[in-house]
PQR file of N, CA, C, O and H, with PARSE charges and radii, in Angstrom:
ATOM      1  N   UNK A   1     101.885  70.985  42.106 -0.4000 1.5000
ATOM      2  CA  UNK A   1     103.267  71.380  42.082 -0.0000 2.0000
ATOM      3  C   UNK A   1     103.371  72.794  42.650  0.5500 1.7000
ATOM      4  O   UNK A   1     102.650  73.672  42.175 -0.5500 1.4000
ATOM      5  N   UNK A   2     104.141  73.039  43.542 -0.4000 1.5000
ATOM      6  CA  UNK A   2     104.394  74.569  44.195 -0.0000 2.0000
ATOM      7  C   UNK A   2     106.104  74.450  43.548  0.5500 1.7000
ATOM      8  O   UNK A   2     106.846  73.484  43.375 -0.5500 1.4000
ATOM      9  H   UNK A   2     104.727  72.326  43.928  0.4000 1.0000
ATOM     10  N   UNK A   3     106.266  75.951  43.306 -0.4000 1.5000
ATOM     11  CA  UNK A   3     107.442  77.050  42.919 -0.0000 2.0000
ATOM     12  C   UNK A   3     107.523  78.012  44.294  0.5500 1.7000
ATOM     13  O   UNK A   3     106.503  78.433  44.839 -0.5500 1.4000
ATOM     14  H   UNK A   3     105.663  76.736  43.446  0.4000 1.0000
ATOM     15  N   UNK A   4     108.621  78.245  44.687 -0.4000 1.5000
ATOM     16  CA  UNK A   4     109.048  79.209  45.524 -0.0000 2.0000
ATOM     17  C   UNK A   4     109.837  80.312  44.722  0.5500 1.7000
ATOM     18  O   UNK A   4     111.003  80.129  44.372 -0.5500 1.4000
ATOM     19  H   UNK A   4     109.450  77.903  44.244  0.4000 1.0000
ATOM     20  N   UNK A   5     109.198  81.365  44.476 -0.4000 1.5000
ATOM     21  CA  UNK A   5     109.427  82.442  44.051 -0.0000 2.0000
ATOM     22  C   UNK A   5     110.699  83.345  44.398  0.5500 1.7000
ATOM     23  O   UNK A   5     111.669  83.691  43.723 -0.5500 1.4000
ATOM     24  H   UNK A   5     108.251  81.514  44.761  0.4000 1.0000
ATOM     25  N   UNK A   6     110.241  83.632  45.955 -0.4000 1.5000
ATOM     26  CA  UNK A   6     110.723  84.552  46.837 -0.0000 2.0000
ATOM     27  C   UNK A   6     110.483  84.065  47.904  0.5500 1.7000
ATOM     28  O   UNK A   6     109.358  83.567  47.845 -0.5500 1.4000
ATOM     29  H   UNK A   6     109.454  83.351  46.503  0.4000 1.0000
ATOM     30  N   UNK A   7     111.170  83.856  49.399 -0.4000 1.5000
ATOM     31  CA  UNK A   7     111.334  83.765  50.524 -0.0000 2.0000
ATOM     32  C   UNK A   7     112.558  84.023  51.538  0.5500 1.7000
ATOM     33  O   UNK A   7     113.531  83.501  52.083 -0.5500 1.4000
ATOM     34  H   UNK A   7     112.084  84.260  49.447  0.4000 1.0000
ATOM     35  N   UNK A   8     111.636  85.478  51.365 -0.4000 1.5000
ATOM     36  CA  UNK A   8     112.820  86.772  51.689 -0.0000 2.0000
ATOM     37  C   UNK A   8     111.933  87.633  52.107  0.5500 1.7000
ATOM     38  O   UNK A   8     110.747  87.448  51.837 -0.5500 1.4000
ATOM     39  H   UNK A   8     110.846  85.902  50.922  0.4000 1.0000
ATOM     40  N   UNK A   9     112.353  88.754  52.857 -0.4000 1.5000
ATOM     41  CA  UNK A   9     111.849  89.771  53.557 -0.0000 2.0000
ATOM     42  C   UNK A   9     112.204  90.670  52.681  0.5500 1.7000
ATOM     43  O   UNK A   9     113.176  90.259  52.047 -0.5500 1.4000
ATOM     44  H   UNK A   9     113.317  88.905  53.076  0.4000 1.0000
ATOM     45  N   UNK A  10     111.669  92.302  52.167 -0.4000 1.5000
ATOM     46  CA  UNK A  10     111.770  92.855  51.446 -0.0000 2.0000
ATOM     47  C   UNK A  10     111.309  94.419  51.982  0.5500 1.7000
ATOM     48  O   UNK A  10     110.182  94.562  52.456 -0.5500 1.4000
ATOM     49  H   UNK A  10     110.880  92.636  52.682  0.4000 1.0000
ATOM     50  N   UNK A  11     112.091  95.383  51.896 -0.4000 1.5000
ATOM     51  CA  UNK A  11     111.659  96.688  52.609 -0.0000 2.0000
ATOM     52  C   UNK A  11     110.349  97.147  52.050  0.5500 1.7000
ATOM     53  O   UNK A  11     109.841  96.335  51.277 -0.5500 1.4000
ATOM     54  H   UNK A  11     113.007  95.266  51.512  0.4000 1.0000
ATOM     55  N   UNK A  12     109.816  98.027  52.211 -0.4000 1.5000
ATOM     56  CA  UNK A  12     108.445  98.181  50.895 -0.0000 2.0000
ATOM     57  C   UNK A  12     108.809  98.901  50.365  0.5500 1.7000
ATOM     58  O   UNK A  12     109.627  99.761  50.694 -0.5500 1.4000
ATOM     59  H   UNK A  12     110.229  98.687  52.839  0.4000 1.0000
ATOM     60  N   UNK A  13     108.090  98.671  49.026 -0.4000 1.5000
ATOM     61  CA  UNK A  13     108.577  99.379  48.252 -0.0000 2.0000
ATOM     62  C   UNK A  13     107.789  98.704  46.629  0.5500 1.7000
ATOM     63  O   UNK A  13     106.742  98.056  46.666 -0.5500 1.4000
ATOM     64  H   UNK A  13     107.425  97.973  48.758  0.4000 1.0000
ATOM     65  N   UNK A  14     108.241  98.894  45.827 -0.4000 1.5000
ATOM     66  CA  UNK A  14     107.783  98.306  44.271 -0.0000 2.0000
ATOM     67  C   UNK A  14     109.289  97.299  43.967  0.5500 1.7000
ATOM     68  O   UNK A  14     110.460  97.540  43.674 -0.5500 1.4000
ATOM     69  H   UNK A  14     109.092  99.420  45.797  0.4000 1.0000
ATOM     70  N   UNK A  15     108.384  95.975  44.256 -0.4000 1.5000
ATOM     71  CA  UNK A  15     109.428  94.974  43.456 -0.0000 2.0000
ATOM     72  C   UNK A  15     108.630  94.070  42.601  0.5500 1.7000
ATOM     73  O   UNK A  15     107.438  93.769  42.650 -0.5500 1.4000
ATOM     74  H   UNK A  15     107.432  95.780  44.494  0.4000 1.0000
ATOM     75  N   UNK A  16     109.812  93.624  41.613 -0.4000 1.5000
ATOM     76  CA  UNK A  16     109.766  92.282  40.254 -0.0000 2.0000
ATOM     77  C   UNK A  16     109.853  90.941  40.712  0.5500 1.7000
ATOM     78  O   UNK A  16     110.423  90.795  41.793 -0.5500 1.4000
ATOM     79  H   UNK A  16     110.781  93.869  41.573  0.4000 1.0000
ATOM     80  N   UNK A  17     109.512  90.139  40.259 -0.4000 1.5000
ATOM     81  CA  UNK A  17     110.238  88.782  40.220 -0.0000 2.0000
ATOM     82  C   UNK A  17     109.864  88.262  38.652  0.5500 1.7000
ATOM     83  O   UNK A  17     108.952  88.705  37.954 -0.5500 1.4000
ATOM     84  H   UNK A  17     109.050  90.257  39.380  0.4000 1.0000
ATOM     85  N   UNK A  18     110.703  87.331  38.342 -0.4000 1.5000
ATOM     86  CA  UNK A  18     110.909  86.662  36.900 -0.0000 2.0000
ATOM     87  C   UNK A  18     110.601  85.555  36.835  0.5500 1.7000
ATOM     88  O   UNK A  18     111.604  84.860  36.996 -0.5500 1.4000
ATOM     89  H   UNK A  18     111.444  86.970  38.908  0.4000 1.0000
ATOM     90  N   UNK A  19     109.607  84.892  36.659 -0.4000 1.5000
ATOM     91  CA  UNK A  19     109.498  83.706  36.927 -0.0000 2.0000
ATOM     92  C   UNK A  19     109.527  82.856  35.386  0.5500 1.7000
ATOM     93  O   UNK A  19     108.624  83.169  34.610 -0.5500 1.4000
ATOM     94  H   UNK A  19     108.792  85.456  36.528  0.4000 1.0000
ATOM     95  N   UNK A  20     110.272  82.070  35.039 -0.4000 1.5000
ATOM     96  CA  UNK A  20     110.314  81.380  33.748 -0.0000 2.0000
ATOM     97  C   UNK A  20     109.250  80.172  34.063  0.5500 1.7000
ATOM     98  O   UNK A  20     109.496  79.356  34.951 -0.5500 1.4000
ATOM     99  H   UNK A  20     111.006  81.817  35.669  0.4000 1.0000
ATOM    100  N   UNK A  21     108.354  80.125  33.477 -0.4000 1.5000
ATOM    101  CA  UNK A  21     107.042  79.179  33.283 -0.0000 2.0000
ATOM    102  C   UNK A  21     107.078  78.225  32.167  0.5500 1.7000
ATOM    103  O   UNK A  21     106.186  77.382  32.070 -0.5500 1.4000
ATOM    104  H   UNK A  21     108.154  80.787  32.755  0.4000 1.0000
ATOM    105  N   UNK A  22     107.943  78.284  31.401 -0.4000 1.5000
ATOM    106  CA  UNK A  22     108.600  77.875  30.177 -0.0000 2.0000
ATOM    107  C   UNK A  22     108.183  75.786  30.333  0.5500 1.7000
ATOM    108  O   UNK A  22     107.657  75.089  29.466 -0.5500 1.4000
ATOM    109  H   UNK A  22     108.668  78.969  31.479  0.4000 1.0000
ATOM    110  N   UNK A  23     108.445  75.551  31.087 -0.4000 1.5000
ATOM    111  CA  UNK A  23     108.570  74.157  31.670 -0.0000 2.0000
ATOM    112  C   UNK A  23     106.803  73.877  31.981  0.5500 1.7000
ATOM    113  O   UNK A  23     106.429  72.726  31.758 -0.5500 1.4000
ATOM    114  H   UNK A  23     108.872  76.118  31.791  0.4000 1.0000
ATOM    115  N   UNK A  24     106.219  74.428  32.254 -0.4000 1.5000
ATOM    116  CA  UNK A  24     104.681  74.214  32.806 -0.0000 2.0000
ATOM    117  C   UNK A  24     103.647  74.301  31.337  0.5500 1.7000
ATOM    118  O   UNK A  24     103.832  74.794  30.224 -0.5500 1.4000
ATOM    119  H   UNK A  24     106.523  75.364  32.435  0.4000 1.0000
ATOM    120  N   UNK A  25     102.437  73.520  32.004 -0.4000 1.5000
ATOM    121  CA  UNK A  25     101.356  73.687  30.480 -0.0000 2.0000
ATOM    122  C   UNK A  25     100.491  75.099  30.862  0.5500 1.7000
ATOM    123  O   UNK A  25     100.489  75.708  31.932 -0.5500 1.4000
ATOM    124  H   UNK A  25     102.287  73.119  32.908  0.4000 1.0000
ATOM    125  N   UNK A  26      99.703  75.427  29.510 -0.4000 1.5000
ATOM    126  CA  UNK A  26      99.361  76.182  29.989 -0.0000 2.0000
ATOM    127  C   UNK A  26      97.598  76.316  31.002  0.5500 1.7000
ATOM    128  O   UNK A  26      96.627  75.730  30.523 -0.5500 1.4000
ATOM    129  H   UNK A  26      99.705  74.932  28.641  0.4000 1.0000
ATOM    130  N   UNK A  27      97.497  76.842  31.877 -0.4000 1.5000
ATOM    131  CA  UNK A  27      96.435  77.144  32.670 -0.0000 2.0000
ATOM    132  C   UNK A  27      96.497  77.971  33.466  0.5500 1.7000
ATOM    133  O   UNK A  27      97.352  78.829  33.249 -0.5500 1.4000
ATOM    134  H   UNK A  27      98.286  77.318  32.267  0.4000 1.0000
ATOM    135  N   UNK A  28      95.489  78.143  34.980 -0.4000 1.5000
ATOM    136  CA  UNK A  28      94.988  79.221  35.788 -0.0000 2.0000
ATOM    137  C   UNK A  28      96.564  78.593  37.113  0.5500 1.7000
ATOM    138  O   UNK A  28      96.861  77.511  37.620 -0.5500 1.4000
ATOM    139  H   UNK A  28      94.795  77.445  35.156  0.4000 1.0000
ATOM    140  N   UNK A  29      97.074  79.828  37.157 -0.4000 1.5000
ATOM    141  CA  UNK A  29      97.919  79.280  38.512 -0.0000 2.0000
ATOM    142  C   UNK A  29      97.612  80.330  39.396  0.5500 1.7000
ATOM    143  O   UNK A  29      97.040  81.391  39.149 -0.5500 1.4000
ATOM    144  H   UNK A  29      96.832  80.706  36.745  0.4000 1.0000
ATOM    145  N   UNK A  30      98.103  79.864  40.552 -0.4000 1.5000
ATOM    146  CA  UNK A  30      97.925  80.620  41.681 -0.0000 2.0000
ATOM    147  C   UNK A  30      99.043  81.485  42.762  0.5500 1.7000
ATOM    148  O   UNK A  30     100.004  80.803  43.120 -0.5500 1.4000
ATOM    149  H   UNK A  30      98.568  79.002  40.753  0.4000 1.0000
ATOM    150  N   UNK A  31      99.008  82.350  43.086 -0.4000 1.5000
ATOM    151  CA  UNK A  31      99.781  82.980  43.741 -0.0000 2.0000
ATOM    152  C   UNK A  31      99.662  83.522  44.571  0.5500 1.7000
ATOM    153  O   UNK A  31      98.838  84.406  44.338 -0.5500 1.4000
ATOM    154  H   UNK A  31      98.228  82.904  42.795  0.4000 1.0000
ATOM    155  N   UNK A  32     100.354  83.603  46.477 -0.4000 1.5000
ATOM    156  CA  UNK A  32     100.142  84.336  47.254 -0.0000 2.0000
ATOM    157  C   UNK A  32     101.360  85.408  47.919  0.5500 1.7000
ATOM    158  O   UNK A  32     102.589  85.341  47.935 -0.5500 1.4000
ATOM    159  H   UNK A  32     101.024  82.885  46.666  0.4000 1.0000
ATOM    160  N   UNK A  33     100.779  86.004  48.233 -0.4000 1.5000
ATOM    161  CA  UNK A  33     101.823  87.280  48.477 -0.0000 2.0000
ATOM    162  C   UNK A  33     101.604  87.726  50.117  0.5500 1.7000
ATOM    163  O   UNK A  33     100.400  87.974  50.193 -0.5500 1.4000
ATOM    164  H   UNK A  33      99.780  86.059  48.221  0.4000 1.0000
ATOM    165  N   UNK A  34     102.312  87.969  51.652 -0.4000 1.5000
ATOM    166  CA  UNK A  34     102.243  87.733  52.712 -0.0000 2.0000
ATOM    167  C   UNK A  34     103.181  88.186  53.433  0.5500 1.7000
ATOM    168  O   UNK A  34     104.366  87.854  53.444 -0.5500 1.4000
ATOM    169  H   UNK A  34     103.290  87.767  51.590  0.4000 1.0000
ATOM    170  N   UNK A  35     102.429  89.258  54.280 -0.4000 1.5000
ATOM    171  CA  UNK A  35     102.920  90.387  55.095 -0.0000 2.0000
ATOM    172  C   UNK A  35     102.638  90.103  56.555  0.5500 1.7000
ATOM    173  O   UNK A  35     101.562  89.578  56.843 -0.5500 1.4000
ATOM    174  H   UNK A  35     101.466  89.528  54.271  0.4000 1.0000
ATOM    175  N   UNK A  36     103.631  90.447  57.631 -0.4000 1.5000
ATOM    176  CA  UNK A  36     102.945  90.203  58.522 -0.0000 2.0000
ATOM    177  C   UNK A  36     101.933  91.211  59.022  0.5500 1.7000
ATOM    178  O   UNK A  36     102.169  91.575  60.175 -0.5500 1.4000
ATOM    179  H   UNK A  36     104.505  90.874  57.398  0.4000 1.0000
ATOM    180  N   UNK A  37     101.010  91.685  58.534 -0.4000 1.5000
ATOM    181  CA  UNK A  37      99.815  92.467  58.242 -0.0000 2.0000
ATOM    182  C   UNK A  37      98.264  91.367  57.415  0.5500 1.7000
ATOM    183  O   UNK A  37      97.141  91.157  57.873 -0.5500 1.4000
ATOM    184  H   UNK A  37     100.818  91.390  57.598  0.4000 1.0000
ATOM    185  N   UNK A  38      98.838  90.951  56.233 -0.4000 1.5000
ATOM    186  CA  UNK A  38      97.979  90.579  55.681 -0.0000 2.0000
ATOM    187  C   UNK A  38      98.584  89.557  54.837  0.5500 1.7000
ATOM    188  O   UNK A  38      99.768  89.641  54.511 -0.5500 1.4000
ATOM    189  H   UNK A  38      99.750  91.122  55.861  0.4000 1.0000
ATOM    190  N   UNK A  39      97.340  87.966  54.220 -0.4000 1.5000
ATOM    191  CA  UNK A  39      97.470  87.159  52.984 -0.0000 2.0000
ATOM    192  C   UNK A  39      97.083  87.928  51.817  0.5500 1.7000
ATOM    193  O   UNK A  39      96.436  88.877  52.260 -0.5500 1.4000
ATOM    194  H   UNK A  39      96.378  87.898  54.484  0.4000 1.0000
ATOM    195  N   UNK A  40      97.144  88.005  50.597 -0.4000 1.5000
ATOM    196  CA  UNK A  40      96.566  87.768  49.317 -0.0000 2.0000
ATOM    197  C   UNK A  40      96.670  86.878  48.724  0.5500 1.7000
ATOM    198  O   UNK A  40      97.813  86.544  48.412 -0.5500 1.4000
ATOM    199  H   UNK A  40      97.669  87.234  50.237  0.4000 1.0000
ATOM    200  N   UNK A  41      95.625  86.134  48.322 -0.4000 1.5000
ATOM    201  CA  UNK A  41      95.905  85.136  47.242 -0.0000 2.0000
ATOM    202  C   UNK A  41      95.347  85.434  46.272  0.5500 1.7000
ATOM    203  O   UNK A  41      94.144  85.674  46.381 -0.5500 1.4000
ATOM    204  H   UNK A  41      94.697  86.405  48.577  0.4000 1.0000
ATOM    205  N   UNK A  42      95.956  85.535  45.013 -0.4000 1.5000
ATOM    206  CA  UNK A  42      95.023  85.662  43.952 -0.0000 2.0000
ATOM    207  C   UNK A  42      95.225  84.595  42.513  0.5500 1.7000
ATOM    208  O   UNK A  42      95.593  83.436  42.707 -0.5500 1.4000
ATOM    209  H   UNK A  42      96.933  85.341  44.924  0.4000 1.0000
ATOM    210  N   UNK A  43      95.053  84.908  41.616 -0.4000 1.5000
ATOM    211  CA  UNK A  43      94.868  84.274  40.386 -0.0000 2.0000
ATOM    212  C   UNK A  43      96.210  84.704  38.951  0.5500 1.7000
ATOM    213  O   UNK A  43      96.811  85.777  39.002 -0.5500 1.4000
ATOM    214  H   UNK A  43      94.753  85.849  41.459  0.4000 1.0000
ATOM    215  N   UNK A  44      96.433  83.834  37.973 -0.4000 1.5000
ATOM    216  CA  UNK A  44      96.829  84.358  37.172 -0.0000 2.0000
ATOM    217  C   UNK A  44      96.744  83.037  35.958  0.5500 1.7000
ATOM    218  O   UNK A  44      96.757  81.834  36.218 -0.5500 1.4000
ATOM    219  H   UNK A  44      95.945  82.962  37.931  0.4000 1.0000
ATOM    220  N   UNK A  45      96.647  83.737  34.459 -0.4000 1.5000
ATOM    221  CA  UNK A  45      96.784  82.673  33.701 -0.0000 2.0000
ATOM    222  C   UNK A  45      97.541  82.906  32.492  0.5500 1.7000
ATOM    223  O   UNK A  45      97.364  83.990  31.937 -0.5500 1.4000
ATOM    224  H   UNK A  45      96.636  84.714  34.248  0.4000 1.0000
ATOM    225  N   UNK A  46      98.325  82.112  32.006 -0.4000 1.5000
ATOM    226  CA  UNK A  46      99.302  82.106  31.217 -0.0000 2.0000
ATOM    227  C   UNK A  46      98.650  81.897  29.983  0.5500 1.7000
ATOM    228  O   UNK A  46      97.917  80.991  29.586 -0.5500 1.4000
ATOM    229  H   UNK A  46      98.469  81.231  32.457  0.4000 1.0000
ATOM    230  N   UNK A  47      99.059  82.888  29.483 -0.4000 1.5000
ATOM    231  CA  UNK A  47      98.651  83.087  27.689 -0.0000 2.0000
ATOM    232  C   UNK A  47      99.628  82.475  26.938  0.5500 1.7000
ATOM    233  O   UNK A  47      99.224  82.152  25.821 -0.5500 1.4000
ATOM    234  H   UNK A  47      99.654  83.624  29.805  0.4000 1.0000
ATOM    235  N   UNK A  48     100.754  82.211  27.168 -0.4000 1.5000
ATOM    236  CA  UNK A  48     102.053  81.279  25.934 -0.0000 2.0000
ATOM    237  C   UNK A  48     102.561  81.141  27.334  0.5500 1.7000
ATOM    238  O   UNK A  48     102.169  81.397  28.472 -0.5500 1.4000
ATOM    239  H   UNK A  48     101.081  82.474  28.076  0.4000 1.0000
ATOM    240  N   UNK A  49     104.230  80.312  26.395 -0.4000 1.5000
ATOM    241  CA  UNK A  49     105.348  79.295  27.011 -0.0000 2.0000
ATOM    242  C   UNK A  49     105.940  81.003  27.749  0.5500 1.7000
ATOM    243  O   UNK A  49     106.535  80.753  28.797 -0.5500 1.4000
ATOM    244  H   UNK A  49     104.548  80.104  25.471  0.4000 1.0000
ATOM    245  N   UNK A  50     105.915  82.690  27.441 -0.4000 1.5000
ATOM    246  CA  UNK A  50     106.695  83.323  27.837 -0.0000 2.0000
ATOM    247  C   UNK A  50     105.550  84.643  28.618  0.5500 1.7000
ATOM    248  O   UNK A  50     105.776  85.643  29.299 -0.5500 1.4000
ATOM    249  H   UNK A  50     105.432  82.893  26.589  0.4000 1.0000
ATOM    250  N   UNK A  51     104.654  84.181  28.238 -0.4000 1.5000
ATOM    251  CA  UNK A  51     103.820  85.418  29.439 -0.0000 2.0000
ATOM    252  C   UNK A  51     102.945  85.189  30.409  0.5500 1.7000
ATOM    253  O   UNK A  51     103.263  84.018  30.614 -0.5500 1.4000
ATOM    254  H   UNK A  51     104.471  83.368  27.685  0.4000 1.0000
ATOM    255  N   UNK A  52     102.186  85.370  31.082 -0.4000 1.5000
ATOM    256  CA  UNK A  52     101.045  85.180  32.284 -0.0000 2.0000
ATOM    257  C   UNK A  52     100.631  86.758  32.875  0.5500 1.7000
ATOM    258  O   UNK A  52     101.164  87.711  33.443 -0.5500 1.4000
ATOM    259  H   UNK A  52     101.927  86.322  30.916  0.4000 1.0000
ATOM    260  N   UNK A  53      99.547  86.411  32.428 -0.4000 1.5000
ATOM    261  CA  UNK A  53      98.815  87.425  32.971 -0.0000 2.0000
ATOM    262  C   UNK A  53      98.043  87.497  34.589  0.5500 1.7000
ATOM    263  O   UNK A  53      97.352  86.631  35.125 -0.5500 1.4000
ATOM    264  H   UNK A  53      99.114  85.637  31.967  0.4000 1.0000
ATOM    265  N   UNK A  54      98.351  88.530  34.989 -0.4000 1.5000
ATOM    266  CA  UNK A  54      98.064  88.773  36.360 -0.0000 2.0000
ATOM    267  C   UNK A  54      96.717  88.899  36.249  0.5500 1.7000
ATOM    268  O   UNK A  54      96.478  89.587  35.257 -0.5500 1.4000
ATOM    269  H   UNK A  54      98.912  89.234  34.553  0.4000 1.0000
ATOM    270  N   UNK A  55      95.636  88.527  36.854 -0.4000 1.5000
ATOM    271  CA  UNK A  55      94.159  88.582  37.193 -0.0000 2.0000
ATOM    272  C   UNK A  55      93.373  89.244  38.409  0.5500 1.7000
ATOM    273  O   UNK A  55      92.956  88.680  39.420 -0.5500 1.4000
ATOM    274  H   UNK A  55      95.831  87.969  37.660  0.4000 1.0000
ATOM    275  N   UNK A  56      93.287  90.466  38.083 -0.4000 1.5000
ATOM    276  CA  UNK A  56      93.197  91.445  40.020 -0.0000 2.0000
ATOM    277  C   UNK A  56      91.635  91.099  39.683  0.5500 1.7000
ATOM    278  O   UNK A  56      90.749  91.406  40.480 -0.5500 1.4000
ATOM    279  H   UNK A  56      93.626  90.924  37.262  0.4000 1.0000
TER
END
């Protein structure tokens, strides 16, 4: 199952997004982030129905 977050261009800078996970079980999900510079993909795993932890 893929979620679209954001698909938008964004000046740089420090931004949020909110993602309600509320609906999903819990495990390791994945996330990429994409500049026309560079991919990241990285990791994250959800501790309850209301948090997820980012995994650098």
């Amino acid at each position: 199952m893929v979620d679209v977050l954001v698909s938008d261009y964004y000046a740089q800078g420090i931004h949020s997004i909110i993602w309600d996970a509320s609906t999903y079980s819990f495990g390791i999900f994945y996330y990429n982030m994409e500049t026309d510079q560079f991919l990241l993909i990285k990791n994250a795993c959800s501790c309850d129905k209301q948090h997820v932890a980012i995994i650098y």
